[in-house]
C-alpha positions in Angstrom: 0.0 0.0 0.0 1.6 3.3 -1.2 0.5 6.1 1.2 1.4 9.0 -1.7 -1.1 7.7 -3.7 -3.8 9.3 -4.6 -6.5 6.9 -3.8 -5.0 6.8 -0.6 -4.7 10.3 0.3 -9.0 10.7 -1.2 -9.8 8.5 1.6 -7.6 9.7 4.2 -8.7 13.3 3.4 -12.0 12.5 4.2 -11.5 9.8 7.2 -9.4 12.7 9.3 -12.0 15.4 8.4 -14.7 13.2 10.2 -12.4 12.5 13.1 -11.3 16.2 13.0 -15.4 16.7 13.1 -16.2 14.5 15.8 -13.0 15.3 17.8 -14.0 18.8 17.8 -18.0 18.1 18.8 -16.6 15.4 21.9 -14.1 18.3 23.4 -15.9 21.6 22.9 -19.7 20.3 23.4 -19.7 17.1 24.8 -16.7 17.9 27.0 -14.6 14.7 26.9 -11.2 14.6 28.2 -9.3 12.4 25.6 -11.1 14.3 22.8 -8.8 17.3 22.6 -5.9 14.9 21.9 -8.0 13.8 18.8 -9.0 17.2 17.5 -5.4 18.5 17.8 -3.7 15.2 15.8 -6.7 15.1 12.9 -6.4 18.8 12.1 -3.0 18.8 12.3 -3.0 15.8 10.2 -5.8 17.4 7.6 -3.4 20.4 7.1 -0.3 18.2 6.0 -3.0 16.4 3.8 -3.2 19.7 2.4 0.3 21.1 2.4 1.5 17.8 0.8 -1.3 16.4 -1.0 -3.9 18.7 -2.3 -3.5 17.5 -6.1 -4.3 13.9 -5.4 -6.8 15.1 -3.4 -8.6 16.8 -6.4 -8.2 14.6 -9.2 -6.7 11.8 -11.1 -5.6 14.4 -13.8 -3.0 16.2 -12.3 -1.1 17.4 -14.9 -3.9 19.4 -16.1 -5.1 20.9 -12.7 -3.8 24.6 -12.2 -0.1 24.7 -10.1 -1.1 28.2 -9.1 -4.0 27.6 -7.6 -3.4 24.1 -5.7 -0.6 25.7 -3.9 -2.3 29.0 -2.8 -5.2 26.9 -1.7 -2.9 24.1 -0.3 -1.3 26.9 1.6 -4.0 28.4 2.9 -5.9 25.0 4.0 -3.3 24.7 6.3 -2.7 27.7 7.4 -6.9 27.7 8.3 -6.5 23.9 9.5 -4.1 24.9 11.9 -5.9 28.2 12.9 -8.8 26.6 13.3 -7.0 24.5 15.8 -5.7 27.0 17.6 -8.9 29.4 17.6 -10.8 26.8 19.2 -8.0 25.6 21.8 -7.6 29.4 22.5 -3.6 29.7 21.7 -2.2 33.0 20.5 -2.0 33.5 17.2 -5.3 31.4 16.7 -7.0 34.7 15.7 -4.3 35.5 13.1 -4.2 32.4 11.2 -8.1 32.4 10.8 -7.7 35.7 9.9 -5.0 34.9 6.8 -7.6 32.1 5.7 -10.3 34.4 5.9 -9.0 37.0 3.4 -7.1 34.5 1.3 -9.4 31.7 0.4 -12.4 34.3 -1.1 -9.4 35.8 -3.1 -9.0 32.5 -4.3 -12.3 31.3 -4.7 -13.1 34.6 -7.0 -9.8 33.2 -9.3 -11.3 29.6 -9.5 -14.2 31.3 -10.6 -12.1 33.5 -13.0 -9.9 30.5 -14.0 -13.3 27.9 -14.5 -14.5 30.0 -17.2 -11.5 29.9 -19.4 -10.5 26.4 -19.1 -12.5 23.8 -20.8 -15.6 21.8 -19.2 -13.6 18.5 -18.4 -11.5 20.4 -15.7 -15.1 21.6 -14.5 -15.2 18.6 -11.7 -11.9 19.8 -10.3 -12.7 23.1 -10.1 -15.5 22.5 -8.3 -13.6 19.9 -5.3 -11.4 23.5 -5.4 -14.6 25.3 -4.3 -16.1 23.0 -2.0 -13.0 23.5 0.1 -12.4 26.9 -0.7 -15.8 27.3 0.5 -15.8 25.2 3.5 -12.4 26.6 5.5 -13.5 30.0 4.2 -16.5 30.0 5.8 -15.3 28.6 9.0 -12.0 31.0 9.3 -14.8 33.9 8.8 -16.9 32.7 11.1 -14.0 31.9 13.9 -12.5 35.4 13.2 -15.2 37.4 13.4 -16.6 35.5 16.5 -14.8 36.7 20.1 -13.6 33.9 23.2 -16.6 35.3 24.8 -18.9 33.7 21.8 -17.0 30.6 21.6 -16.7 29.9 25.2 -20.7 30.5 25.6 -21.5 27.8 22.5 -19.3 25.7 24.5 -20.0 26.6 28.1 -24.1 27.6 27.6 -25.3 27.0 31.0 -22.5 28.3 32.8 -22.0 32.1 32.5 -19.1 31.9 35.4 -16.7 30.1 33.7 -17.5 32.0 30.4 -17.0 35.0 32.2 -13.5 33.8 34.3 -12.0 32.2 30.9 -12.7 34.6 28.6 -11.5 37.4 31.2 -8.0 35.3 30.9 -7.9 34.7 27.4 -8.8 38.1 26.5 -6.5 40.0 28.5 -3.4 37.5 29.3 -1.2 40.4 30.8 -4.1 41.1 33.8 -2.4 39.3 36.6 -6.0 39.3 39.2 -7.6 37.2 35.6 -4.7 34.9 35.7 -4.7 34.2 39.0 -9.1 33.7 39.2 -8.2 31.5 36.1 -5.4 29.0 37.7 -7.4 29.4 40.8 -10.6 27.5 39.0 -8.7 25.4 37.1 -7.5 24.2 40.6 -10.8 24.5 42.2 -11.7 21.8 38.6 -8.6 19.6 39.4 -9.6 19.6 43.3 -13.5 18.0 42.0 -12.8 15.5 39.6 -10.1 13.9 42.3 
C-alpha cells in the first residue's frame, strides 16, 4: 500500500475530516477529556493532507489541474486547518491564522471562478472539489475570526456564565495578573472536583 497515492490520500482526506469533526463536537460540546488529543492530531494531520497532497486530493488528472491555484489553496488549508486548531483551543495566534484564511481563500475562490471559465468543461469537476474547500475553511476562518472567546466559550460553556465569564477574562486580557490568578485558581478549584 503506497500512502502517496492518490486513492489513498482521497480516503484519508475525508477519514481525518470526520475524526477532526467529531473530535471537535466530543471536546468543545460534549466535553470529553481524551477528545482534545484527537482534534489536535486530525487537524494537524488534515493540514499536512493539504500542504502535501492537495493535487491527489482533487483529481486523477493532475497534470492538467492549475499549479497556481493548488498551492495557494494548499497553503492556505493549512494555514486555516491549523488556525482553526488553535482558535478553538484558544492559543495565540489562533485569531491571526483564521484571519489569513479568511481573506485568502475568497481571493482564491473569486480566481477559481475567473480560472473555471476559461478552461474547458472537463476540468469543470476539479474546479469545483477546489470550491467546496475553498468554500468550507473559508467560511469557517470567517466565522471563527469574526466571533470573540466570549462567543466561543458561551456555545461551548451555555449554561454556565461563570466560567465564560473567568476564561474569557483570561484569554482576553493575558497580561491582567487578578484574571490569571481567578483563572489558575478555577482550574484548581476543577482539578480539586474530579479527584
Amino acid at each position: 500500500m503506497n500512502i502517496f497515492s492518490p486513492g489513498f490520500i482521497r480516503n484519508a482526506e475525508k477519514i481525518i475530516a470526520v475524526i477532526a469533526v467529531a473530535a471537535i463536537v466530543a471536546a468543545k460540546i460534549l466535553h470529553l477529556p481524551a477528545a482534545n488529543i484527537f482534534m489536535v492530531v486530525s487537524l494537524c494531520a488534515l493540514a499536512l493532507v493539504y500542504a502535501r497532497g492537495l493535487p491527489d486530493v482533487l483529481g486523477e488528472n493532475k497534470e492538467q489541474q492549475n499549479f497556481g491555484l493548488n498551492t495557494a489553496t494548499g497553503v492556505l488549508l493549512s494555514v486555516a486547518c491549523v488556525g482553526i486548531l488553535f482558535r478553538l483551543q484558544y492559543w495565540p495566534a489562533g485569531k491571526n491564522m483564521v484571519g489569513l484564511a479568511a481573506i485568502g481563500l475568497p481571493v482564491l475562490i473569486g480566481a477559481v471562478f475567473y480560472f473555471k471559465g476559461k478552461e474547458a468543461r472537463d476540468l469543470s469537476s476539479y474546479f469545483n472539489r477546489l470550491l467546496l474547500r475553498q468554500a468550507v475553511f473559508g467560511a469557517l476562518a470567517i466565522a471563527l475570526y469574526v466571533a470573540s472567546n466570549k462567543d466561543l466559550l458561551t456555545l461551548q460553556y451555555p449554561n454556565d456564565p461563570e466560567i465564560v465569564r473567568i476564561k474569557s477574562n483570561h484569554f482576553d486580557h493575558p497580561e491582567n495578573e487578578a484574571y490569571t490568578k481567578e483563572y489558575m485558581e478555577y482550574v484548581e478549584a476543577q482539578r480539586y472536583k474530579q479527584q
